[in-house]
C-alpha positions as CSV (number, residue, x, y, z in Angstrom):
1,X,2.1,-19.4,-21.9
2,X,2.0,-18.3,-25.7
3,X,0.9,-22.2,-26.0
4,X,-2.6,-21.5,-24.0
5,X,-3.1,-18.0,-25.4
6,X,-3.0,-19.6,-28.9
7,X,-5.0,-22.9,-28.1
8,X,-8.0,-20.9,-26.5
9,X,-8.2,-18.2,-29.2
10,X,-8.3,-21.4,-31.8
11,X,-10.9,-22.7,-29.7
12,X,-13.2,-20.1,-29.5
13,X,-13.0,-19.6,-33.3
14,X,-14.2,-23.0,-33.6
15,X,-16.9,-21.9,-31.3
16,X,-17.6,-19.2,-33.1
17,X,-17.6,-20.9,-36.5
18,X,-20.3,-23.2,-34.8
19,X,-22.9,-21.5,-33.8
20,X,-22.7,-19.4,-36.8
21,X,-23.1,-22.3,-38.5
22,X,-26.9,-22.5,-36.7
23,X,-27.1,-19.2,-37.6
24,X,-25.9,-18.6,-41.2
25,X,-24.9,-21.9,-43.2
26,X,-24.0,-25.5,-42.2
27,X,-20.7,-25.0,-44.1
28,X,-19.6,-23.3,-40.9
29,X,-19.4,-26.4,-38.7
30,X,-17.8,-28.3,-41.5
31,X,-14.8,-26.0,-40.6
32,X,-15.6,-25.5,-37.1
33,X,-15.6,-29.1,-35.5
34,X,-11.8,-29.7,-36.9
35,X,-10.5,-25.9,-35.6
36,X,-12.2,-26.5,-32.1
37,X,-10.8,-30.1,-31.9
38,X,-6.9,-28.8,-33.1
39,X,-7.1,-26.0,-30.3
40,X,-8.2,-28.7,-27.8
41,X,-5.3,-30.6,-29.0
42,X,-3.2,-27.6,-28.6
43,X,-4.0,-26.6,-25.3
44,X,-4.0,-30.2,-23.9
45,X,-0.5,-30.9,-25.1
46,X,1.7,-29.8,-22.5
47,X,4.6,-32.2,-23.4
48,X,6.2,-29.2,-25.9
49,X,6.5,-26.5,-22.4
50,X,8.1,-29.1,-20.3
51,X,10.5,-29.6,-22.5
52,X,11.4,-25.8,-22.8
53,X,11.5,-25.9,-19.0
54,X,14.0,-28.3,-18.8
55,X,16.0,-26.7,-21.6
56,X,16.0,-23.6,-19.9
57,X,17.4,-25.5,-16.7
58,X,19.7,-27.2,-18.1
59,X,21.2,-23.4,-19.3
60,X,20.5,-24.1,-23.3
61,X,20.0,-20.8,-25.1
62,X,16.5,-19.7,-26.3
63,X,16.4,-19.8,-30.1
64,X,15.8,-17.1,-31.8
65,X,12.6,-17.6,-34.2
């Protein structure tokens, strides 16, 4: 869950650095492109919550980070 929270408030900042960068400066969508393509990358990797799922199964502790 924390995985899609954090992909989709990446992706709007890319959003956002975009169509500020049609507002303001072009040196917007130099950074905007690569953080809307990293949150798209974050929330289309699912591979890293499947594998807590089956940890959790399994009965392996939560780490504490």
């Amino acid at each position: 869950m924390k995985q899609m929270y954090s992909g989709l408030s990446i992706t709007v900042f890319g959003l956002f650095l975009i169509v500020a960068s049609f507002i303001w400066d072009i040196t917007f969508l130099i950074f905007g492109i690569p953080i809307l393509i990293l949150g798209g990358i974050i929330l289309i990797n699912k591979k890293e919550e499947n594998i807590e799922k089956i940890k959790y199964e399994k009965g392996g502790k939560k780490s504490k980070r």
